[in-house]
NUTORTOR-539219 format. One record per residue (C-alpha): residue number from 1; residue in one letter; x, y, z. Coordinates in steps of 0.001 Angstrom, whole numbers, plus 524288, in hexadecimal, padded with zeros to 5 digits. Last residue first. Layout:
BEGIN
+------+------+-------+-------+-------+
! resi ! resn !     u !     v !     w !
+------+------+-------+-------+-------+
!  NUM !    A !     X !     Y !     Z !
...
+------+------+-------+-------+-------+
This chain:
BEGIN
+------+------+-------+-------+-------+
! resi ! resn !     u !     v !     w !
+------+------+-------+-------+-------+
!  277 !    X ! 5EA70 ! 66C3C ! 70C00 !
!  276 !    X ! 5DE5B ! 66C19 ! 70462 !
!  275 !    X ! 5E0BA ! 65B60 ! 70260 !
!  274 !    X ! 5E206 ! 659B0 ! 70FC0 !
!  273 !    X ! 5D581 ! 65F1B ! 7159D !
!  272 !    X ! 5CF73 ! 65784 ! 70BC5 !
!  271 !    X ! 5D570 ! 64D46 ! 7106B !
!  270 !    X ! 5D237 ! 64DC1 ! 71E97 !
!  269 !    X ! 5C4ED ! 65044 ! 71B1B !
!  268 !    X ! 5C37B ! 64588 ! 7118B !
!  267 !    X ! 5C910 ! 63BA4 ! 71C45 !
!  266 !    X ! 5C03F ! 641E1 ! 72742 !
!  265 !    X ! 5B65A ! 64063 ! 71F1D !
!  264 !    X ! 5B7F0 ! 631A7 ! 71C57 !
!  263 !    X ! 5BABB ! 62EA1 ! 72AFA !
!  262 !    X ! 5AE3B ! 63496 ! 72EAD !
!  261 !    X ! 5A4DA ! 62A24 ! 73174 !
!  260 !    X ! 5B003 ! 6207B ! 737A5 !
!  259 !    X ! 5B697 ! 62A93 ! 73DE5 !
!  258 !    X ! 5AB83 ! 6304C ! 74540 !
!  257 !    X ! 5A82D ! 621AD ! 749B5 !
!  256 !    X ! 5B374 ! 6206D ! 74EDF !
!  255 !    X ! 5B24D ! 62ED8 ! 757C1 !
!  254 !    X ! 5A3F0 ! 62A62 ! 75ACF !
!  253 !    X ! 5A922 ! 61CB0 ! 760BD !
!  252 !    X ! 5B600 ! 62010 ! 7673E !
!  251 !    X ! 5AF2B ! 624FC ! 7748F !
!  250 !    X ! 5A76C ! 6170A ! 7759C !
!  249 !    X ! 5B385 ! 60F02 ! 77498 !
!  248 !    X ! 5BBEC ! 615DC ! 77DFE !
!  247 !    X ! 5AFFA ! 61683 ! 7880C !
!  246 !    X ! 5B0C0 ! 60673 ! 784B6 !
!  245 !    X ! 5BEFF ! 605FF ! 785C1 !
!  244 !    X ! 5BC6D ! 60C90 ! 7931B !
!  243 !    X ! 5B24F ! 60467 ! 79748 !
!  242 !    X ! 5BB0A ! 5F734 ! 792E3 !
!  241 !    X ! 5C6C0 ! 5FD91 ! 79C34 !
!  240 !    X ! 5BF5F ! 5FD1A ! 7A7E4 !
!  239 !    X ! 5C55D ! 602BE ! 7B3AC !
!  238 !    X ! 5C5A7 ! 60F48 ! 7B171 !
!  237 !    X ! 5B964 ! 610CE ! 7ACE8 !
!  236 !    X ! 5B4A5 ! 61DD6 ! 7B312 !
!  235 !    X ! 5C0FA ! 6240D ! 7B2FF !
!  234 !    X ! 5BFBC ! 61FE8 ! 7A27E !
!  233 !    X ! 5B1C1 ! 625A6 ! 7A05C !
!  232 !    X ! 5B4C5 ! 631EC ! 7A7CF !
!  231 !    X ! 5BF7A ! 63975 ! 7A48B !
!  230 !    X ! 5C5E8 ! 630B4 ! 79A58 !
!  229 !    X ! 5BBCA ! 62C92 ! 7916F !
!  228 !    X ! 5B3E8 ! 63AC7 ! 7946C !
!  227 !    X ! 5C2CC ! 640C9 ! 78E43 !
!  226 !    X ! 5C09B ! 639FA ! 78296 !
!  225 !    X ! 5B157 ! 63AD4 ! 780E5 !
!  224 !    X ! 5B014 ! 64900 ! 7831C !
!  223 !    X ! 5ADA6 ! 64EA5 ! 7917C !
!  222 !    X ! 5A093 ! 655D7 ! 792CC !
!  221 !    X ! 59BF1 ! 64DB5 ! 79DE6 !
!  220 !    X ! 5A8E0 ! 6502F ! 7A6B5 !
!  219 !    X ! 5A5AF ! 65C09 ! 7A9C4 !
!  218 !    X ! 5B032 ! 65E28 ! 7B216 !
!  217 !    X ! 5BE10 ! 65DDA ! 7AC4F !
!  216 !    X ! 5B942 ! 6617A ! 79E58 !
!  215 !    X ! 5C3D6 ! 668AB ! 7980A !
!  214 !    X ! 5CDD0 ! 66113 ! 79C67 !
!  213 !    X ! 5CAF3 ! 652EE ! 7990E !
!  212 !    X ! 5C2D5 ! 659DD ! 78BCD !
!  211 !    X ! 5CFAC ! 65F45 ! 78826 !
!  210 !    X ! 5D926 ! 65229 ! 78ACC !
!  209 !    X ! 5D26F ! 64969 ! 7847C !
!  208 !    X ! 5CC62 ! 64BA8 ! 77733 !
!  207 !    X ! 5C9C5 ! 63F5E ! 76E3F !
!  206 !    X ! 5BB0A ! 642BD ! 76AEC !
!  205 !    X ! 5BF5D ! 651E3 ! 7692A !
!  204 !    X ! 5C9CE ! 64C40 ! 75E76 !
!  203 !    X ! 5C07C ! 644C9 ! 75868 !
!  202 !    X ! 5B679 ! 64F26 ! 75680 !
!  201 !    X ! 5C16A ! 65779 ! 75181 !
!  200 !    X ! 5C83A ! 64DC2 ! 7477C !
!  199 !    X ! 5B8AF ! 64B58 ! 740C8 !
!  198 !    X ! 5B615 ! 65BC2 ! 740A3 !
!  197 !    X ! 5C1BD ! 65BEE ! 738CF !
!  196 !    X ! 5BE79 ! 6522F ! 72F3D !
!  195 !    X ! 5B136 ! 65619 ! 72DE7 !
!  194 !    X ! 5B5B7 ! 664F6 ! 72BF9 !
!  193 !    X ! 5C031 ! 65F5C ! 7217E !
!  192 !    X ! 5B410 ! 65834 ! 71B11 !
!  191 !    X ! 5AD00 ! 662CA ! 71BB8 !
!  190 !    X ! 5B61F ! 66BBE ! 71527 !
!  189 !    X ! 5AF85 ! 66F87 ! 70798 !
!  188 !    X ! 5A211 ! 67120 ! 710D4 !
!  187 !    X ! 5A8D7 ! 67C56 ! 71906 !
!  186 !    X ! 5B2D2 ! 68352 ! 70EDB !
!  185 !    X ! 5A733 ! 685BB ! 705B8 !
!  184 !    X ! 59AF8 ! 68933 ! 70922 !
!  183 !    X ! 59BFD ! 68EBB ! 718C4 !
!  182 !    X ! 5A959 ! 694C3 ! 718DE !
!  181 !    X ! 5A892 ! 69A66 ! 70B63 !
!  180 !    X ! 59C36 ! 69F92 ! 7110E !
!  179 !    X ! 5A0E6 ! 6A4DF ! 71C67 !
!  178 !    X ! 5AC85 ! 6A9A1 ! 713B4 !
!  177 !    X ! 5A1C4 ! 6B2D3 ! 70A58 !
!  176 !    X ! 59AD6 ! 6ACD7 ! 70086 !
!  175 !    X ! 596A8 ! 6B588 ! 6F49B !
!  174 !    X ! 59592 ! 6ADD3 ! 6E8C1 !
!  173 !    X ! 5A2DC ! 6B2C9 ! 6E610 !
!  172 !    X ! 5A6E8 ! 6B030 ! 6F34F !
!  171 !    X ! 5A3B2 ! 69FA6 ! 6F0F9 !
!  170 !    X ! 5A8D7 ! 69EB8 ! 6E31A !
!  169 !    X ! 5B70E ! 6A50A ! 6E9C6 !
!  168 !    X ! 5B5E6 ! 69B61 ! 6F39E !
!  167 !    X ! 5B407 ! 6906B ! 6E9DA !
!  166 !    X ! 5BDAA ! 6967B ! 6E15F !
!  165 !    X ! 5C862 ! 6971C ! 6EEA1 !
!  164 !    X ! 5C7C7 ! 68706 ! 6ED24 !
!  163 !    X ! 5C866 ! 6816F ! 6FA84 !
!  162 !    X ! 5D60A ! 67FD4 ! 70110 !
!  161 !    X ! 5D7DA ! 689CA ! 707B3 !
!  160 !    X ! 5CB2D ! 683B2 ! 7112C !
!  159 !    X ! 5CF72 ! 67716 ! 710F5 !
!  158 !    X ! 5DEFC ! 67A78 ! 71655 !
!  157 !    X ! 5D5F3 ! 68500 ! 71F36 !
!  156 !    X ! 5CE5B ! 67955 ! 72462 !
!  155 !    X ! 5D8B6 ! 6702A ! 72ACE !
!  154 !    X ! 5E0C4 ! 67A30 ! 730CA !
!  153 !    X ! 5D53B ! 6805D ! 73739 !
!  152 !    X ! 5CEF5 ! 67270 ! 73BEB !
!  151 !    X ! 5DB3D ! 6725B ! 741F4 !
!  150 !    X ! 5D98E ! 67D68 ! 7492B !
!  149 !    X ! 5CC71 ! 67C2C ! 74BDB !
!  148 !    X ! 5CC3F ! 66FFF ! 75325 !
!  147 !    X ! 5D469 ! 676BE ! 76067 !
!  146 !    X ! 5C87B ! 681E0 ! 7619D !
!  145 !    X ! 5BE56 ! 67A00 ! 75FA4 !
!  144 !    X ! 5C2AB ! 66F70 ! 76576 !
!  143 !    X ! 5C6B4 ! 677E6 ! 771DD !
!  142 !    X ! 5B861 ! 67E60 ! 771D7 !
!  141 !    X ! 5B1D4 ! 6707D ! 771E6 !
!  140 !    X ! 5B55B ! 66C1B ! 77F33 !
!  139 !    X ! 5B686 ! 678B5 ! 786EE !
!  138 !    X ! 5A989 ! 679F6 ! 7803C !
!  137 !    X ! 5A43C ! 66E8F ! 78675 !
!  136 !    X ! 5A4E6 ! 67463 ! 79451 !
!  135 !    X ! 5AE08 ! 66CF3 ! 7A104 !
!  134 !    X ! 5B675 ! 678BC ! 7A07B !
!  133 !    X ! 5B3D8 ! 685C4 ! 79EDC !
!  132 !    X ! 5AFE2 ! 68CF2 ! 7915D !
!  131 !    X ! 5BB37 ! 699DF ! 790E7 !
!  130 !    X ! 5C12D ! 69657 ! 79C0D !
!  129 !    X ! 5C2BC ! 688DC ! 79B5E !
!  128 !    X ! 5C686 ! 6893F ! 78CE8 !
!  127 !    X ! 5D1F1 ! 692B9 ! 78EE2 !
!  126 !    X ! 5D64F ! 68A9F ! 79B55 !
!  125 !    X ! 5D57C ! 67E9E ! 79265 !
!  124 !    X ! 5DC7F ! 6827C ! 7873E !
!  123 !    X ! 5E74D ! 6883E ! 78E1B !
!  122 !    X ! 5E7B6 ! 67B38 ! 793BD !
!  121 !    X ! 5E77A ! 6717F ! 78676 !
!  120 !    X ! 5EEEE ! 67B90 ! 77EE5 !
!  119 !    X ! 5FAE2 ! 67441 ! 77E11 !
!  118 !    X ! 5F3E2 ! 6681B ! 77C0E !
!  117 !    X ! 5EF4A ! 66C18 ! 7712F !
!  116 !    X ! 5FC7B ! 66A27 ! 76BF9 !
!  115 !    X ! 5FDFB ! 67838 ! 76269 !
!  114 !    X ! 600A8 ! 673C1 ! 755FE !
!  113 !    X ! 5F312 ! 67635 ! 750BF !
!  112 !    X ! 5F209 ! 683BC ! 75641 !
!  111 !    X ! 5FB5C ! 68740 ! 74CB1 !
!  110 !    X ! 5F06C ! 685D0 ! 7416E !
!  109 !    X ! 5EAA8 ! 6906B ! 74782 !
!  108 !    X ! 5F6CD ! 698C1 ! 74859 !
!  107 !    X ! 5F96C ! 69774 ! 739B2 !
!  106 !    X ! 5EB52 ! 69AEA ! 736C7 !
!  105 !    X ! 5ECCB ! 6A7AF ! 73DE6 !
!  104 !    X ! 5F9B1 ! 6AC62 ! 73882 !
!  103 !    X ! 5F373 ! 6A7E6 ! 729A5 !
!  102 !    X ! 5E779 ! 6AED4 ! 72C81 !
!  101 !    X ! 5EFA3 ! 6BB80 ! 73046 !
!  100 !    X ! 5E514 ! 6C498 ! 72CFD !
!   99 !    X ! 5D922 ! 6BFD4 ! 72565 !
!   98 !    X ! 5D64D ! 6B8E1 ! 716C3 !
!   97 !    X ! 5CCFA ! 6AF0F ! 71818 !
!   96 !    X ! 5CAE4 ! 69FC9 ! 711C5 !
!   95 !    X ! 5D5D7 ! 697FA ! 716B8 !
!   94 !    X ! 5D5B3 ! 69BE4 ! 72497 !
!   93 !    X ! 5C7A8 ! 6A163 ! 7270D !
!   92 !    X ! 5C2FF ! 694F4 ! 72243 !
!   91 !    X ! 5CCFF ! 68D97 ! 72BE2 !
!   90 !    X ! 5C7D8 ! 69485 ! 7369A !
!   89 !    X ! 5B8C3 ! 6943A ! 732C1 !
!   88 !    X ! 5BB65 ! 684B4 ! 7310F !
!   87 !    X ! 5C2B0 ! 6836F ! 73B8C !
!   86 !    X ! 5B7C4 ! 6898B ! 746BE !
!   85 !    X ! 5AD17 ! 68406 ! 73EEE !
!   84 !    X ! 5B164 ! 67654 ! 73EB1 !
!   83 !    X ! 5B7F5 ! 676E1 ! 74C9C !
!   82 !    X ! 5AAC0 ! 67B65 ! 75116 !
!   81 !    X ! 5A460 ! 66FD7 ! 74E51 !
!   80 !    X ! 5B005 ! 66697 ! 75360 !
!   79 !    X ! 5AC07 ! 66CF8 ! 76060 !
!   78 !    X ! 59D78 ! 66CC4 ! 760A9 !
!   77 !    X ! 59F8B ! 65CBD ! 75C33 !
!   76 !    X ! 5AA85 ! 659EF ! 7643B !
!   75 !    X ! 5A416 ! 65E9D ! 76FEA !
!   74 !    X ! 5971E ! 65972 ! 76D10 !
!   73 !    X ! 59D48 ! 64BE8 ! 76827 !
!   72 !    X ! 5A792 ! 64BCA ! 77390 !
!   71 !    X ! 59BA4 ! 64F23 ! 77D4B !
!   70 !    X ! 59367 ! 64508 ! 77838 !
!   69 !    X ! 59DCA ! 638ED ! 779B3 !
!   68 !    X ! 59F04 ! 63EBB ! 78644 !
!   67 !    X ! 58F7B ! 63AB4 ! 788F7 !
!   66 !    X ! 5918E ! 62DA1 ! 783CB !
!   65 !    X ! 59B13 ! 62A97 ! 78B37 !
!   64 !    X ! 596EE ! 62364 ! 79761 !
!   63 !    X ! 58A89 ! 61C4D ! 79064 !
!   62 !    X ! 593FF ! 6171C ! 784A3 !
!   61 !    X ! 5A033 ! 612B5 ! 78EDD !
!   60 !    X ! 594DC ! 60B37 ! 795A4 !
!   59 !    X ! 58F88 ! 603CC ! 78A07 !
!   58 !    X ! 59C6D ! 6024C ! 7836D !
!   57 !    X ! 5A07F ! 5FB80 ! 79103 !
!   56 !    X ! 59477 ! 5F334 ! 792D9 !
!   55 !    X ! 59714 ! 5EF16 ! 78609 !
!   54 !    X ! 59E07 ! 5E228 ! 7874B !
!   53 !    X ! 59FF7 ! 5D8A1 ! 77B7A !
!   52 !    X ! 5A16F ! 5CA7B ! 77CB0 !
!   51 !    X ! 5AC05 ! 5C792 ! 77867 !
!   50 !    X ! 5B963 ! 5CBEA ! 77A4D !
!   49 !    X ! 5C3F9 ! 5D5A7 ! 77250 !
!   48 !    X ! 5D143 ! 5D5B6 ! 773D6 !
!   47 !    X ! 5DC38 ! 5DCE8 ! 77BB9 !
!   46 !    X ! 5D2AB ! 5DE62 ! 788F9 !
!   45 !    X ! 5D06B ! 5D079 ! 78B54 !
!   44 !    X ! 5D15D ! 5CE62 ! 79A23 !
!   43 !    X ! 5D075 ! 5DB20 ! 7A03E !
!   42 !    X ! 5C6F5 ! 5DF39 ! 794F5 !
!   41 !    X ! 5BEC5 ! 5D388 ! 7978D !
!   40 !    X ! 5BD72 ! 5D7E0 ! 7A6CB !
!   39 !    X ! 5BB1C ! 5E665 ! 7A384 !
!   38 !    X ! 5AF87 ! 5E153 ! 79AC8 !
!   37 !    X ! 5B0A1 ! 5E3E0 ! 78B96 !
!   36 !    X ! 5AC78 ! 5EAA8 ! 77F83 !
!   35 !    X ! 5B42C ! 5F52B ! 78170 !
!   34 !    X ! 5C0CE ! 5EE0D ! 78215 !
!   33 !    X ! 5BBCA ! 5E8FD ! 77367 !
!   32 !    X ! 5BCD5 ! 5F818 ! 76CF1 !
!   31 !    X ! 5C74C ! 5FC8B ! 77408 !
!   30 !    X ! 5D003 ! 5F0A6 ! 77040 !
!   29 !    X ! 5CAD4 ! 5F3E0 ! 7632D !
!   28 !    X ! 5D0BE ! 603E5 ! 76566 !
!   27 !    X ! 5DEA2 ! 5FCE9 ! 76C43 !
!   26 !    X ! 5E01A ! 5F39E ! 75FC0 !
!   25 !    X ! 5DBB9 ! 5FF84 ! 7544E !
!   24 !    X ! 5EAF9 ! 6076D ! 75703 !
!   23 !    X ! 5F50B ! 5FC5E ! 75AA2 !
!   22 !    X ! 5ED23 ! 5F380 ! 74EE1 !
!   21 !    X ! 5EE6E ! 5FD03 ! 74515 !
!   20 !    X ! 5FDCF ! 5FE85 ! 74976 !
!   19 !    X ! 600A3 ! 5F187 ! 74A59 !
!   18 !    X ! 5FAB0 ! 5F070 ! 73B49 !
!   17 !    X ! 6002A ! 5FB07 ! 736AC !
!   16 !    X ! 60CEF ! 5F762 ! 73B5B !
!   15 !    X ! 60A80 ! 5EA51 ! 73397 !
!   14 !    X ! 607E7 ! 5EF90 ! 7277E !
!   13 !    X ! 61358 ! 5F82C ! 72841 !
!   12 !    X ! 61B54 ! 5EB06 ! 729B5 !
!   11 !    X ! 6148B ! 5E55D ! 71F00 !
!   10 !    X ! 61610 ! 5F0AA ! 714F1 !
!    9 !    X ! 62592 ! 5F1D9 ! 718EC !
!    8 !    X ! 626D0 ! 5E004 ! 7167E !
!    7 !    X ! 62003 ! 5E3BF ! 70912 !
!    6 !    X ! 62928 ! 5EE3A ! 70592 !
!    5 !    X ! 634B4 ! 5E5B4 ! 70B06 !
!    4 !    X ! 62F48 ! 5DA63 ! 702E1 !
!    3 !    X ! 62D82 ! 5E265 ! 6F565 !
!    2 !    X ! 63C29 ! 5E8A1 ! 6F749 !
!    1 !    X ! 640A2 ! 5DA8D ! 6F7C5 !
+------+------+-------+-------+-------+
């Protein structure tokens, strides 16, 4: 009895998983095939998918968005860049150096994290738009830069504490100083953690909305792929559904492809990360 209501428990979980696998991969295929076809086959057979293919769409969303798909890689890149170094210094600092209320100061980093950002969202933008001015990449990249860190922070001084002190001790007996330190041991022992963190940046400035909606009100060819999907690719296609699964389509391609290359390191840098703390 107690083997049937185990097995009756495993198939019911089994089939949650199922509903819920299909609830969350049905609406990206349906994506994926609504791209592929004319407005007039999507009105008629837009839950399944229909031969023969159609790429006019893919063609068009491809020419239109190329040149935002550029921006988010600049701007991500530069910005993701100089989380890296701005953390790594930070959380170096941290866990390595002795200095004046270090503790105080560490604790009120790591509040920053529970902080909504969107709290900040205006103050942020009047500081930004007078120190850089709107419609200007660095009022792009200085927010990731300066948001990123933090986390990057709390991620890298766990790492960083928890390297062997002999290995620093071998280093300053040889006669490194911190930079050094810095440079030979705490940067290539965390790569992976650096890979993994530069990984959740770069896809969090390909999803951003909201700050790149407000930030750039004007220039609108230096808006990143999200908000260029909403700001001008979709009020230019309104009315056809298949162009805008197609711009969909086209803007998901680098971040999935990201993934798939880097999954494995951004496993082994999550863990590692885990296994110091």
């Amino acid at each position: 009895m107690l083997r049937k209501r185990k097995h009756a428990a495993q198939l019911i979980d089994h089939i949650l998983l199922v509903v819920l696998l299909f609830l969350m991969v049905y609406p990206l295929f349906m994506a994926v095939w609504c791209s592929f076809k004319s407005t007039a086959e999507f009105n008629i057979s837009k839950w399944y998918p229909t031969l023969p293919l159609n790429f006019e769409n893919v063609a068009f969303a491809v020419n239109e968005l190329w040149i935002y798909i550029l921006n988010t890689v600049f701007v991500g890149g530069v910005g993701t860049l100089g989380v890296i170094v701005v953390s790594s210094l930070a959380a170096f600092a941290f866990a390595r150096i002795k200095f004046f209320l270090k503790n105080f100061l560490y604790g009120m980093v790591i509040a920053l994290m529970m902080i909504p950002a969107i709290m900040t969202l205006v103050p942020s933008f009047m500081l930004y738009k007078q120190l850089v001015g709107t419609d200007t990449y660095l009022i792009l990249i200085i927010p990731i830069i300066t948001g990123g860190s933090v986390f990057g922070v709390f991620l890298l001084r766990g790492f960083f504490e928890g390297i062997s002190e002999s290995i620093f001790e071998a280093a300053k007996i040889d006669g490194a100083g911190d930079l050094r330190c810095y440079f030979n041991i705490c940067m290539p022992l965390s790569a992976p953690i650096l890979l993994t963190l530069a990984i959740m940046q770069l896809s969090g400035t390909w999803n951003d909305y909201i700050w790149p909606m407000i930030a750039i009100p004007s220039a609108t060819d230096r808006l990143t792929i999200a908000a260029a999907i909403k700001k001008e690719f979709l009020s230019a296609n309104s009315g056809s559904y298949p162009t805008l699964f197609a711009g969909y389509l086209i803007s998901s391609i680098p971040l999935i492809l990201l993934y798939v290359f880097s999954n494995k390191f951004y496993v082994e840098g999550l863990t590692s990360a885990a296994v110091k703390f």
